[in-house]
N, C-alpha and C positions, 0 to 999 in steps of 0.2 A: 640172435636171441629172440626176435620175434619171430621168426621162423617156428625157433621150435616151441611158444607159446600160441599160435597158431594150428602146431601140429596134435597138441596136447589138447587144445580145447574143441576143436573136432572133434577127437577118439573120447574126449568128453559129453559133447553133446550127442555123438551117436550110441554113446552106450544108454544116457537120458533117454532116445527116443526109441531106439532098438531092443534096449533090455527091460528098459521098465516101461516108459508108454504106449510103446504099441503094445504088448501083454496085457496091460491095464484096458484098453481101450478096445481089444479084440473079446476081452472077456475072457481071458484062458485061465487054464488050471494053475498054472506059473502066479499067476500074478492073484488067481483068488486067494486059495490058500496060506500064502502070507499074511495076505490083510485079516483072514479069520485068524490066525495062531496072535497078531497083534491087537483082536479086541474091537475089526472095525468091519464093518457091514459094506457086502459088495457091490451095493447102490453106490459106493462113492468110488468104485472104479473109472468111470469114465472122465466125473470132476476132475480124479489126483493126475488122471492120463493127461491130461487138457492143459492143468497146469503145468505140467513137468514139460509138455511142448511150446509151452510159451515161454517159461523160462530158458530150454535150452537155447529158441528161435530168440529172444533178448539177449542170451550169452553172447551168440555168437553174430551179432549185429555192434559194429564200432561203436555208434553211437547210442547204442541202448545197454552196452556189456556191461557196465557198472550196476546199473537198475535189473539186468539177471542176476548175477552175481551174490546180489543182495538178495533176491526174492530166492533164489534158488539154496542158500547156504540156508533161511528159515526152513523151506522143504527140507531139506535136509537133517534139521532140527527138532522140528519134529518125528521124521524118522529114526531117528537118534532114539528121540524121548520115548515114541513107542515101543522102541525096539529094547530099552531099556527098561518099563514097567512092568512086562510081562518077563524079564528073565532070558532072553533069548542072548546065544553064547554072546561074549565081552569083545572078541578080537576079528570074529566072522562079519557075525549081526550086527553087533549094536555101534561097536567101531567104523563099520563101514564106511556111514554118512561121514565118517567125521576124514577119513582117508579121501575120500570124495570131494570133499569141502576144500581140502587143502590140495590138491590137485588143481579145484576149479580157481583159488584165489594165486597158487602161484605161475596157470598159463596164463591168465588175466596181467599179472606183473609182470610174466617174460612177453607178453605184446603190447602191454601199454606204455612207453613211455613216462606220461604223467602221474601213472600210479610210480614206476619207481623212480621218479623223482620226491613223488610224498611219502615213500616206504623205500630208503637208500640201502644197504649192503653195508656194512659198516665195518674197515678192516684193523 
């Protein structure tokens, strides 16, 4: 079981840093053009880049995954919110983060132990 919350939260974190922060952080067309169609100015590319590698670098560190976890599901929340004030499709766009989000909190339970022991399976 922790195996495969291990293997989930890598292909997690690399899509954090592969798909969206380094695009944010190289400046590409990828990554501008979203941020315009949601309302937000491309000065704040390099910030959302920075964050998003810090969070994935907390995710996937034992004793800091809790405190990613947290900070990353808000990123995420905010993507969400953006994604949802401007109308952008329901199942693609604006659902994403939230597809995302639940990926990230149940590799974090299939490698923590102590999370499922305070979050059990109940049959």
């Amino acid at each position: 079981m922790e195996r495969a919350g291990w293997v989930v939260s890598v292909l997690i974190a690399l899509f954090l840093v592969g798909a969206s922060a380094v695009p944010k952080l190289m400046g590409m067309e990828a990554a501008i053009e979203p941020m315009h169609v949601v309302g937000w100015d491309a000065r704040y590319l390099i910030l959302i880049g920075c964050i998003e590698l810090a969070c994935a670098a907390l995710f996937l560190i034992p004793r800091t995954a809790l405190l990613g976890a947290v900070l990353t599901t808000g990123l995420l929340g905010g993507a969400l919110a953006a994604n949802l004030r401007v109308g952008n499709p329901l199942f693609s766009h604006t659902l994403f983060s939230l597809y995302l989000g639940a990926a990230l909190w149940l590799a974090l339970w299939l490698r923590d132990p102590t999370l499922r022991q305070l979050f059990p399976l109940r049959r």
